[in-house]
LUMVOKE-53998 format. One record per residue (C-alpha): x, y, z; residue in one letter; chain. Coordinates in steps of 0.5 Angstrom, whole numbers, plus 2048, in hexadecimal, padded with zeros to 3 digits. Example, Ala and Ser with C-alpha at 12.3 -4.5 7.8 and 13.67 -1.06 7.14 Angstrom:
<atoms>
   px   py   pz  r  c
  819  7F7  810  A  A
  81B  7FE  80E  S  A
</atoms>
This chain:
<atoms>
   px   py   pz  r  c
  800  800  800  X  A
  803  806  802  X  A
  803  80D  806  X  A
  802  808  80C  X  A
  809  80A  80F  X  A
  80C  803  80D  X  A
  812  802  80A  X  A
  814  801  802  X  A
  819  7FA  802  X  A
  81F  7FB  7FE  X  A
  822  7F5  7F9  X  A
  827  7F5  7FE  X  A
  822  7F2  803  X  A
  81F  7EE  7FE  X  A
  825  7EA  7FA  X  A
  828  7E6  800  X  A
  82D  7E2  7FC  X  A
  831  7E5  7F5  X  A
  82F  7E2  7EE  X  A
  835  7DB  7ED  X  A
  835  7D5  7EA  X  A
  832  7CF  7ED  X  A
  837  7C9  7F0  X  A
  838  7C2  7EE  X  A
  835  7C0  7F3  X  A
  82F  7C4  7F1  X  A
  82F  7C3  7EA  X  A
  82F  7BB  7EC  X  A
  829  7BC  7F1  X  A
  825  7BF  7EC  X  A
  826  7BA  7E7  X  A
  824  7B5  7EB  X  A
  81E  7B8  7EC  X  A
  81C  7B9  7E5  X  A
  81F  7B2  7E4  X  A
  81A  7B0  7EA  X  A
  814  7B3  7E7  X  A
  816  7AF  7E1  X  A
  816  7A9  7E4  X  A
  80F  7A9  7E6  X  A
  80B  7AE  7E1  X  A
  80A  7AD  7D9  X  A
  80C  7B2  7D6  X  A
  808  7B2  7D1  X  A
  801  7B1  7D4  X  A
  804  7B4  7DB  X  A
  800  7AF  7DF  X  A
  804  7AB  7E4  X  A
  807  7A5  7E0  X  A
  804  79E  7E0  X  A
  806  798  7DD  X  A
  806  797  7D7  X  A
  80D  79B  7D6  X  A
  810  79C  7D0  X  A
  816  79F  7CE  X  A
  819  7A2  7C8  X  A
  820  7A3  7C6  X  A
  822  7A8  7CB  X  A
  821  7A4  7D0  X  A
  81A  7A8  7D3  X  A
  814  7A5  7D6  X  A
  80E  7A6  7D4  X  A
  807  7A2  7D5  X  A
  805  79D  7CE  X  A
  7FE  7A0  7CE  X  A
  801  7A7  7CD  X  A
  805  7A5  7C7  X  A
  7FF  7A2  7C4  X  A
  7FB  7A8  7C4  X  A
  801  7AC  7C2  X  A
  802  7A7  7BC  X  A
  7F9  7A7  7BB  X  A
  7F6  7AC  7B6  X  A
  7F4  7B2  7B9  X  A
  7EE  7B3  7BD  X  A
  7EB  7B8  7C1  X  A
  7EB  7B4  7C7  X  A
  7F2  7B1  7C7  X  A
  7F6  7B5  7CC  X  A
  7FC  7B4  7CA  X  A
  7FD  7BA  7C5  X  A
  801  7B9  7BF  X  A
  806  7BF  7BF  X  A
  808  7BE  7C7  X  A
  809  7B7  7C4  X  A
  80E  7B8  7C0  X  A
  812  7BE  7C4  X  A
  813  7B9  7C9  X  A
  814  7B2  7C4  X  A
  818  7B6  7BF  X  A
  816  7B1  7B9  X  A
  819  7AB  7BD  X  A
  812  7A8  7BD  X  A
  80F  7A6  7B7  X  A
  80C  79F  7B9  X  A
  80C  79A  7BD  X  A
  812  798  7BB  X  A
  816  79C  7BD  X  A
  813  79C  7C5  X  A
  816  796  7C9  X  A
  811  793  7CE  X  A
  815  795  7D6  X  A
  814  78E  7D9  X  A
  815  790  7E1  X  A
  815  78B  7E7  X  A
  80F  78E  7EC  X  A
  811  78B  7F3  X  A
  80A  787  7F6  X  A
  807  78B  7FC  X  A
  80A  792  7FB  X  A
  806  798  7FA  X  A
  80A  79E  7FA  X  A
  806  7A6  7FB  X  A
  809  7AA  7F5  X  A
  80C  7B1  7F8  X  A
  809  7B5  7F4  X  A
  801  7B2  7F4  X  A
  7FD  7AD  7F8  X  A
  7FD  7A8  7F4  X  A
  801  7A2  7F5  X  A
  805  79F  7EF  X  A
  809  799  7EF  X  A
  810  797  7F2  X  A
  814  795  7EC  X  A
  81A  791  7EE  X  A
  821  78E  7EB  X  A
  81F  786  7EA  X  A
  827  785  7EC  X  A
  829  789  7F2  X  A
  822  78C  7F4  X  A
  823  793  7F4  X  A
  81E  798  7F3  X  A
  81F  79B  7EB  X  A
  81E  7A2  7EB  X  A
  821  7A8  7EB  X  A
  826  7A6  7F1  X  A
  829  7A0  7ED  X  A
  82B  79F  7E5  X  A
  827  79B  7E2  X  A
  828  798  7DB  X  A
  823  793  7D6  X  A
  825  78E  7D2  X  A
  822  78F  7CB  X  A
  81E  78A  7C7  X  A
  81C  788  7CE  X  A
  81B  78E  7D1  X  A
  81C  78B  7D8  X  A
  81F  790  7DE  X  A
  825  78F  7E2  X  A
  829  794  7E6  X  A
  82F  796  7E2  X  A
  835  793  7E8  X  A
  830  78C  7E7  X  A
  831  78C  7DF  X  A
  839  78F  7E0  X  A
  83A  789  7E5  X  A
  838  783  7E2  X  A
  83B  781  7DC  X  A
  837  77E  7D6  X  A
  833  77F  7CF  X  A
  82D  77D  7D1  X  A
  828  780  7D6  X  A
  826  77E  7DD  X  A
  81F  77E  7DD  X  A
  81D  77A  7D6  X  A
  824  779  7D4  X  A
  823  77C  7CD  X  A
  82A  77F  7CA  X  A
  82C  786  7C9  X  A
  833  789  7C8  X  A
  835  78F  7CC  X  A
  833  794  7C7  X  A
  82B  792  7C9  X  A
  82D  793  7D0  X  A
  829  79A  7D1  X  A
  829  79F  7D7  X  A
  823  7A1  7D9  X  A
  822  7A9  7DA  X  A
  82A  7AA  7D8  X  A
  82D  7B1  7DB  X  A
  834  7B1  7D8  X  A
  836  7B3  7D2  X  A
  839  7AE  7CF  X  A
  834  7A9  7D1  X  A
  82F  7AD  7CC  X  A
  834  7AD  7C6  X  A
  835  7A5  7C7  X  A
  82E  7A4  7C7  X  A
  82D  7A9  7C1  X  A
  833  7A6  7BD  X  A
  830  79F  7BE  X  A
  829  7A1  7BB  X  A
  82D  7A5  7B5  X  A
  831  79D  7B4  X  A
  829  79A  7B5  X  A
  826  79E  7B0  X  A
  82C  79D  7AB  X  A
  82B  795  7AB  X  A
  823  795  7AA  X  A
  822  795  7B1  X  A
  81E  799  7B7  X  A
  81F  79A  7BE  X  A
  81B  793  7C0  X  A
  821  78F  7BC  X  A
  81B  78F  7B7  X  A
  81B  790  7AF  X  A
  818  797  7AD  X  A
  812  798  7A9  X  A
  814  79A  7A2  X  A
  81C  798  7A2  X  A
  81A  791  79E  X  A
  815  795  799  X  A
  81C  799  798  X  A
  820  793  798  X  A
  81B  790  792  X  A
  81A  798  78E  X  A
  822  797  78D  X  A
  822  790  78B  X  A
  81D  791  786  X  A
  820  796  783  X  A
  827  792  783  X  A
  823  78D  780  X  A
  820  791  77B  X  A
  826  795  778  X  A
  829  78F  777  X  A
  824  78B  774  X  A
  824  791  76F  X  A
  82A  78F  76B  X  A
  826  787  76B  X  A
  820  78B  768  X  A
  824  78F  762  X  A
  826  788  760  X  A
  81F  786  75E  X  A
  81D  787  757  X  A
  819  78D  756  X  A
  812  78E  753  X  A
  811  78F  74B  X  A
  810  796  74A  X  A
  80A  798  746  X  A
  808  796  73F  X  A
  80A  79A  73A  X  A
  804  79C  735  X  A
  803  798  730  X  A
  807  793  731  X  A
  804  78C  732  X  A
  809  789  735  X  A
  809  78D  73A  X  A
  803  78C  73D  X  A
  805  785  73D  X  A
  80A  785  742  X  A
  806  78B  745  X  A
  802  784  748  X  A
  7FD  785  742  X  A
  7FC  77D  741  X  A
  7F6  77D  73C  X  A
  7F6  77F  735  X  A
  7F1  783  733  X  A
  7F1  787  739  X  A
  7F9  788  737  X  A
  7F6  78B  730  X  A
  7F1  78E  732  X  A
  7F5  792  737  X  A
  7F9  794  731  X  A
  7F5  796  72E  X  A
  7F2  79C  733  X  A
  7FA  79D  735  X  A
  7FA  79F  72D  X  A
  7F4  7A3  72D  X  A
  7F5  7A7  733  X  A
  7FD  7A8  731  X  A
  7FA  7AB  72A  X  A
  7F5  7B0  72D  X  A
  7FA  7B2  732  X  A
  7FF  7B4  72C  X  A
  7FA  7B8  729  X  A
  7F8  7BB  72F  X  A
  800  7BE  730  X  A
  800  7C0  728  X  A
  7FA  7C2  728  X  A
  7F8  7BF  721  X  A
  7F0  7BF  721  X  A
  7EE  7BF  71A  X  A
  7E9  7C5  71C  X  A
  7EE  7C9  71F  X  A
  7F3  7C8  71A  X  A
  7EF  7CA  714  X  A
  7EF  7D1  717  X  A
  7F6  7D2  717  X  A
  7F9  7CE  711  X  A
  7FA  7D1  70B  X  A
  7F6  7CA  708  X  A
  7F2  7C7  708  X  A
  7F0  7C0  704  X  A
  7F6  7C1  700  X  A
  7F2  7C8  6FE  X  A
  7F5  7CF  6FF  X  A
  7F2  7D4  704  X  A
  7F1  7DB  703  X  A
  7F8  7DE  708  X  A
  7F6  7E6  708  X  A
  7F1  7E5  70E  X  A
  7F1  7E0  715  X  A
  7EB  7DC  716  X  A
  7E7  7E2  718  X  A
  7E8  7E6  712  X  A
  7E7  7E1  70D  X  A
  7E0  7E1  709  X  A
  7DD  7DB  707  X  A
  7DE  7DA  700  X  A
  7D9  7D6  6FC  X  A
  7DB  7D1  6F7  X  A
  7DC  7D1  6F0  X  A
  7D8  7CC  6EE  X  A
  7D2  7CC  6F3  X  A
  7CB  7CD  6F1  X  A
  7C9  7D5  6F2  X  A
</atoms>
């Protein structure tokens, strides 16, 4: 308010501590408090996360039913929006095929109260050393699989198959899940850059469309040298000349009178188109040539000033 008598607070007052940077510590608190936050909520629903669990190439989490109504044509009622979808999947989501199913153990008979609400969600567990897996401790799964261990678990016992279905895989399909680092996120991404130049996506799975490519090159092979085959072939005979019977002969003419009569239109039709080009109409010559029946023509006018002139011996 003021005129009360009360004082006015200066910056001084207010500002307790000046502007710094934040510490390690501080930094690695409030990482783990985003990577928290990840473990249990859906980025892309924002609900809590409940099994099924998927995860695409970067090692996020996300509910099953929310990737299906991303990939799903828009609808009104859908939740998801397509434009918030694609900031936070980044293009990494275009089917099914490039999620893997997050198998985690559930420990029987615990129910833990999620901080951040009063629902209770679902302890998950490592199937080896029974340690929570969550933002406290480093989890990995296996792809095809998809089951989850605790990294220390996978980096302990040595093998290429999994414990839990005994499935093979190789270390370069042992995901980290939620990864932090820097040089955990550009190994994963030069391994789904290797996936997509060998046909493959993220579920070790063929990509849809790599077999129809592969085709559309073999068949352009295949055509571009079948073409010097097909110029070995005899071409077909060209069109008859006019008038000749042979011709039409090898021009698959086989009867005779048919030949002959074709001939003879060829002929006709040869003959009118020449004179149509010179232009010799009898009519029309007569008015322009100096002759006419052997008889010569008065050449003082042209065909409009000349008079008709009677005949000699005709009766008056």
């Amino acid at each position: 308010m003021g005129n009360d008598g009360g004082s006015i607070p200066k910056r001084r007052e207010l500002v307790k501590e000046a502007a710094r940077n934040p510490t390690s510590s501080e930094l690695k608190e409030t990482l783990q408090e985003q990577q928290a936050f990840q473990w249990t909520t859906c980025p892309l629903s924002h609900e809590p996360l409940i099994r099924p669990v998927v995860s695409d190439s970067s090692g996020r989490l996300y509910n099953k039913d929310a990737i299906l109504e991303f990939l799903l044509p828009s609808v009104d009622e859908i939740s998801v929006s397509k434009e918030d979808g694609e900031e936070v999947l980044q293009g990494r989501v275009k089917g099914l095929k490039d999620v893997v199913e997050v198998k985690f153990e559930v420990e029987e008979g615990s129910l833990s109260k999620d901080a951040t609400s009063e629902l209770k969600r679902e302890r998950w567990v490592c199937p080896v050393t029974r340690k929570q897996l969550g933002s406290k401790v480093k989890s990995v799964y296996l792809v095809p699989c998809g089951h989850a261990f605790s990294e220390s678990a996978v980096k302990e016992i040595a093998g290429d198959s999994c414990l839990q279905c005994n499935e093979s895989f190789s270390q370069e399909n042992v995901i980290p899940i939620l990864p932090l680092t820097s040089p955990e996120l550009e190994k994963l991404e030069l391994r789904i850059a290797k996936l997509k130049e060998q046909g493959l996506t993220h579920s070790l799975k063929k990509a849809s469309g790599a077999g129809k490519k592969r085709k559309k090159h073999g068949d352009t092979n295949d055509s571009s040298e079948a073409l010097p085959n097909d110029s070995k072939k005899p071409q077909k005979s060209s069109a008859p000349q006019d008038g000749s019977s042979a011709s039409l002969s090898s021009g698959k003419i086989h009867n005779e009178a048919t030949a002959a009569l074709t001939a003879k239109v060829l002929e006709f039709e040869k003959e009118r188109n020449k004179r149509r080009k010179l232009g010799l109409n009898d009519n029309l010559k007569s008015l322009f040539s100096g002759t006419k029946d052997g008889e010569s023509l008065n050449k003082t006018g042209d065909f409009m000033t000349r008079g008709y002139s009677i005949p000699s011996g005709a009766k008056r």
